[in-house]
C-alpha angles and dihedrals in degrees: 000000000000139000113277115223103206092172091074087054090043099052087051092048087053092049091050088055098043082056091042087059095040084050082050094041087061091058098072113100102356141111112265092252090049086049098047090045089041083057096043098051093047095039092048078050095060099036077061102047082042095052094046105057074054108098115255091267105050110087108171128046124278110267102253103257087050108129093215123223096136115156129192075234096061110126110251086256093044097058095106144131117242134187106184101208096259092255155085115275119262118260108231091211088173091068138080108268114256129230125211112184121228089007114091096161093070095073084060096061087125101038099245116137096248108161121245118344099322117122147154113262115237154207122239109190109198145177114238135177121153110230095253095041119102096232139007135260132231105227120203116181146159121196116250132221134208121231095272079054091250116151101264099175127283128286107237135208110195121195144162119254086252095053082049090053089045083054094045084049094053098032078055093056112040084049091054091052093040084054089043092056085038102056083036088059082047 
């Protein structure tokens, strides 16, 4: 994955909205077709600015839960929109820690205090739709590591939103009948 740059998002968004108040600001005090046209002229004008800060290749607008981060230089198949779930990952606890070398910092993904480079390994959930893709996908994936525990990718687990909600469903209900047994042993 790489890193999201929301400010640049951000810093569109703003402009569109300065515009929406300058094309509000026109209505006061004009006839309805001086308005309208008043509206159209400052809000083409900030399709335009908006579409321009886009790379070359993106053409519509982000979905709205899209993370931004997008560069004229992205790669044809990593021209995607990502939403990263707005957490930390998760901490598999029930896996073998995992070792980078050189690089202590990954074993405090979480921010907890664990000595050297030895860490839990852990689960990022994300939102992904190539730019040119119908609907997105929910990613799940934990990286992977080679038998001298080198980073050797990420292991992925691709659905549809619809095969994400199933989960949910059944995640739902294995954990209401794990909290049942627990409060009856209580």
């Amino acid at each position: 994955m790489r890193a999201i740059v929301p400010t640049q998002a951000a810093a569109v968004t703003r402009k569109g909205s300065e515009r929406v108040e300058q094309a509000l600001a026109v209505v006061s005090g004009r006839s309805v077709s001086d308005t309208l046209g008043g509206i159209a002229a400052t809000l083409t004008t900030a399709v335009a600015e908006q579409s321009a800060a886009w790379p070359f290749w993106k053409t519509e607008p982000c979905p709205a839960w899209c993370d931004g981060g997008h560069e004229d230089g992205d790669d044809r198949e990593d021209r995607n929109h990502w939403f990263l779930s707005g957490g930390q990952p998760i901490e598999l606890s029930l896996h073998d820690p995992w070792y980078v070398p050189g690089y202590p910092a990954a074993a405090n993904v979480t921010g907890r205090d664990i000595p050297a480079a030895f860490g839990p390994q852990h689960l990022d959930v994300a939102v992904v739709q190539h730019y040119r893709a119908s609907a997105p996908d929910v990613l799940l994936s934990v990286p992977r590591f080679d038998q001298d525990d080198r980073a050797d990718g990420e292991m992925e687990v691709r659905l549809t939103t619809a095969e994400a909600a199933a989960l949910r469903d059944r995640l739902t209900v294995v954990l209401a009948a794990v909290d049942a047994s627990a409060q009856a042993q209580r």
